[in-house]
VMD Tcl script that draws the C-alpha trace (Angstrom):
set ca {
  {-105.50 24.45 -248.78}
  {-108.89 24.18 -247.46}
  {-109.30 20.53 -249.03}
  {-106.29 19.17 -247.41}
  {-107.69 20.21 -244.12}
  {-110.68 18.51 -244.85}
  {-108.92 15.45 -246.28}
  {-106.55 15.28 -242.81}
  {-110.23 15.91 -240.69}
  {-111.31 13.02 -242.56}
  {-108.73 10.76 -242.30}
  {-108.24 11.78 -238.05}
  {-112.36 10.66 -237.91}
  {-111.53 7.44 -239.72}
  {-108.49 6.42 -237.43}
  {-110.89 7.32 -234.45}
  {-113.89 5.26 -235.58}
  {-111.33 2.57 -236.41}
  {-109.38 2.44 -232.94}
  {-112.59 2.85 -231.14}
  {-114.26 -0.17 -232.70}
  {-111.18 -2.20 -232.54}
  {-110.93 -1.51 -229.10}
  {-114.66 -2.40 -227.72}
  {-114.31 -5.22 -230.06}
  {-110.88 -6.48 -228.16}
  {-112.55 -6.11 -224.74}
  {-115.54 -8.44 -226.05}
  {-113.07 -10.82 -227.33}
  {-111.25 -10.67 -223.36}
  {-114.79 -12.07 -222.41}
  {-114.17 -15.13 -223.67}
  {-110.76 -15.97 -222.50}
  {-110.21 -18.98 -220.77}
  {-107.12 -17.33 -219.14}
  {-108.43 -14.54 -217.60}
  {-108.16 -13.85 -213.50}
  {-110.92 -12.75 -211.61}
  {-108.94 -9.51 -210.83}
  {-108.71 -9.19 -214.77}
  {-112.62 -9.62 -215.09}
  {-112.74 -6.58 -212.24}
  {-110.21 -4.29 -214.43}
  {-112.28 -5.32 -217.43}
  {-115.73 -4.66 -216.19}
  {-114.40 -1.53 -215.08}
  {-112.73 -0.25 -218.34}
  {-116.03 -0.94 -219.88}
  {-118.04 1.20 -217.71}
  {-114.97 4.03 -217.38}
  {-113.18 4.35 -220.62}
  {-116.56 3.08 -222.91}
  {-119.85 3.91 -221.18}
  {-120.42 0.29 -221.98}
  {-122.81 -1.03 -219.37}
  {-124.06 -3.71 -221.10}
  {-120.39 -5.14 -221.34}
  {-119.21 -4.62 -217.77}
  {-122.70 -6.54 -216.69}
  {-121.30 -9.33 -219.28}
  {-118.01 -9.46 -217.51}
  {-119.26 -9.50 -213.87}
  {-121.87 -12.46 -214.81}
  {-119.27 -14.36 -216.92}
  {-116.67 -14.01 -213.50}
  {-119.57 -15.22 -211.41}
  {-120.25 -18.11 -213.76}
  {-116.85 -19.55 -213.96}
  {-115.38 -18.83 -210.02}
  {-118.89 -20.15 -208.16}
  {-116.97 -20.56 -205.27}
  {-115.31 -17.16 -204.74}
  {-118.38 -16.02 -202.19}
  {-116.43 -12.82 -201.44}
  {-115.73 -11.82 -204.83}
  {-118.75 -13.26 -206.27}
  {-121.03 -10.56 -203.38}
  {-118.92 -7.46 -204.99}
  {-119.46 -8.39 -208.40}
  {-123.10 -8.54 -207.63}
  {-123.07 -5.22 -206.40}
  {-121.33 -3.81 -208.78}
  {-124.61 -5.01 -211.50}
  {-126.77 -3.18 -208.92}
  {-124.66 -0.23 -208.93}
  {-124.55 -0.36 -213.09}
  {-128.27 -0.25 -213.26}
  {-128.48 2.42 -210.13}
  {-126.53 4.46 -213.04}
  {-128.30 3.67 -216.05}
  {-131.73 4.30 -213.71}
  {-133.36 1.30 -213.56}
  {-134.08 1.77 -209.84}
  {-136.69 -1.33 -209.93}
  {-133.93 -3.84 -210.83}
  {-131.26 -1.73 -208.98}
  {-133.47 -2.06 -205.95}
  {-134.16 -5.50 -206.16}
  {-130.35 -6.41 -206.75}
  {-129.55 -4.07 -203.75}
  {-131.95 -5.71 -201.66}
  {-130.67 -9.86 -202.66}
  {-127.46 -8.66 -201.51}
  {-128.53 -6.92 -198.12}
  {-130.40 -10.74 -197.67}
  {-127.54 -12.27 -198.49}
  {-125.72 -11.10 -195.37}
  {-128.53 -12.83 -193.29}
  {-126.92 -16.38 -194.30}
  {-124.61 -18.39 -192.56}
  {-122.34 -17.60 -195.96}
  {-122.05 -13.87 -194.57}
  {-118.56 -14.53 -193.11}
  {-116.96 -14.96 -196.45}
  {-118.61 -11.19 -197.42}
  {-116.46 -8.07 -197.11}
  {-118.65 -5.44 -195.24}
  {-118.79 -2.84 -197.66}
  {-121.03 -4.27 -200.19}
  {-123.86 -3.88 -197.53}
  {-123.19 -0.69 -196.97}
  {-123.27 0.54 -199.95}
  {-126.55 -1.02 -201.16}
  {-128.47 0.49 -197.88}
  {-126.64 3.60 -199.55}
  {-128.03 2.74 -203.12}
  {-131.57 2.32 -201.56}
  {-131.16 5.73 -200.26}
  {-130.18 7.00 -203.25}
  {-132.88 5.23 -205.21}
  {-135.79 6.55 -202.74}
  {-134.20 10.21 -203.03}
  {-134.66 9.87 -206.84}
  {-138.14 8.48 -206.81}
  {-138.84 11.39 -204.61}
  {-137.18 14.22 -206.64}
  {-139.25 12.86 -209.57}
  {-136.49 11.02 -211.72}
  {-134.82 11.68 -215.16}
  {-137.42 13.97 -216.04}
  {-137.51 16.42 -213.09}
  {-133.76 16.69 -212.83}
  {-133.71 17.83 -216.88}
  {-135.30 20.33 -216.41}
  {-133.90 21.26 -212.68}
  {-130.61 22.30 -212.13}
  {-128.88 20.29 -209.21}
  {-128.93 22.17 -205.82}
  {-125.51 22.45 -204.08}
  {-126.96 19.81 -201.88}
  {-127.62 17.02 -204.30}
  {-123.80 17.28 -205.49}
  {-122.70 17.33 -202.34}
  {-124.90 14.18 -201.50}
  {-123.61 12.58 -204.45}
  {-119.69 13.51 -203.85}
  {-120.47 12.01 -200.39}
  {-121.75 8.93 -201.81}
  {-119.07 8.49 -204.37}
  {-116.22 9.27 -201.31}
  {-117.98 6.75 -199.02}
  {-117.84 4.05 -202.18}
  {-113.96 4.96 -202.08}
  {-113.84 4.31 -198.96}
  {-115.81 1.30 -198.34}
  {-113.67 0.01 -201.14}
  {-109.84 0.54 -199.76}
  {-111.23 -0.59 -196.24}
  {-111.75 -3.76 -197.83}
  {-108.73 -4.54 -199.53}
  {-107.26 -3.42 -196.13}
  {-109.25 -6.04 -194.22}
  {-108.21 -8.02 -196.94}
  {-104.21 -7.59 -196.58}
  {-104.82 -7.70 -193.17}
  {-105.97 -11.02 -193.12}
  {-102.92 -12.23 -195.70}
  {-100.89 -11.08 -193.29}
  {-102.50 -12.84 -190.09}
  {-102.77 -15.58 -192.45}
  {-99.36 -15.79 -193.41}
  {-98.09 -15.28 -189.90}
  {-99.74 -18.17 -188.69}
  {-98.16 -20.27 -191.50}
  {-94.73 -18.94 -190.25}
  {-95.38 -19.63 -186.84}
  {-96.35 -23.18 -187.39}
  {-93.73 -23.92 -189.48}
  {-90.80 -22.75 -186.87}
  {-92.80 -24.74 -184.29}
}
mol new
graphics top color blue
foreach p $ca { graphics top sphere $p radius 0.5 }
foreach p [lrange $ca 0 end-1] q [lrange $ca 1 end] { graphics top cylinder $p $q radius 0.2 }
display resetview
């Protein structure tokens, strides 16, 4: 009895080791697919970071989407944040900071047209956050402190006004189709 629990524990941590490499190793394979959309490099980065933890692989899928659609300004802005944001998570404020900061100068171009708005609200957001964890003392302070009420609520706040920042975008966005599209309608009845 007691061995053919063991052997069915056994063979349930083999499947999961199995599935779970074959899986990371399928979303490294999507990295180098010539056929992929830059909505697909989005969902990918993002499964990466969700479902894996992986970091290091959504960073590889945001650079590799920035490398091969140069001229996507608008896309090419929130896939920069996004990096910044990775390393605001893995705390490595100094290059989180930095990134934050290219993109806040970035909307100081004449280039800042083709920029949705909430990219540069969220980095003056990340900066924030980054100078309230340099002054709370960092990784080491918070093990040993319990957050406050406060702090999560801070952080829920941040997380809502990501959200946020986000879906008012894509509403700009299908807002501008749509003007777009009207336009095209009107000129051709004319």
């Amino acid at each position: 009895m007691k061995d053919g629990k063991n052997m069915k524990k056994s063979l349930l941590f083999v499947l999961l080791i199995v599935f779970a490499f074959t899986s990371c190793n399928s979303l490294k394979k999507d990295l180098k697919n010539p056929d992929l959309t830059p909505e697909e490099f989005f969902q990918k980065a993002q499964e990466a970071v969700i479902d894996w933890n992986r970091y290091k692989l959504a960073i590889q899928y945001y650079e590799e989407f920035m490398r091969r659609y140069p001229d996507m300004k608008n896309k090419i802005i929130e896939a920069e944040y996004e990096i910044a944001f990775i390393k605001f998570r893995q705390r490595k404020y100094d290059d989180a900071e930095a990134r934050f900061k290219q993109i806040l100068d970035k909307y100081n171009t004449d280039e800042a047209v083709y920029y949705p708005n909430w990219p540069a609200l969220m980095s003056n957001k990340g900066l924030e956050n980054i100078a309230e964890e340099r002054e709370k003392g960092g990784f080491w302070k918070r093990l040993f402190n319990k957050k406050t009420a406060k702090e999560k609520a801070a952080e829920e706040e941040f997380k809502q006004k990501r959200r946020e920042a986000k879906a008012k975008a894509k509403l700009e966005k299908e807002q501008r189709k749509a003007a777009k599209k009207a336009a095209r309608q009107k000129r051709e009845a004319e």
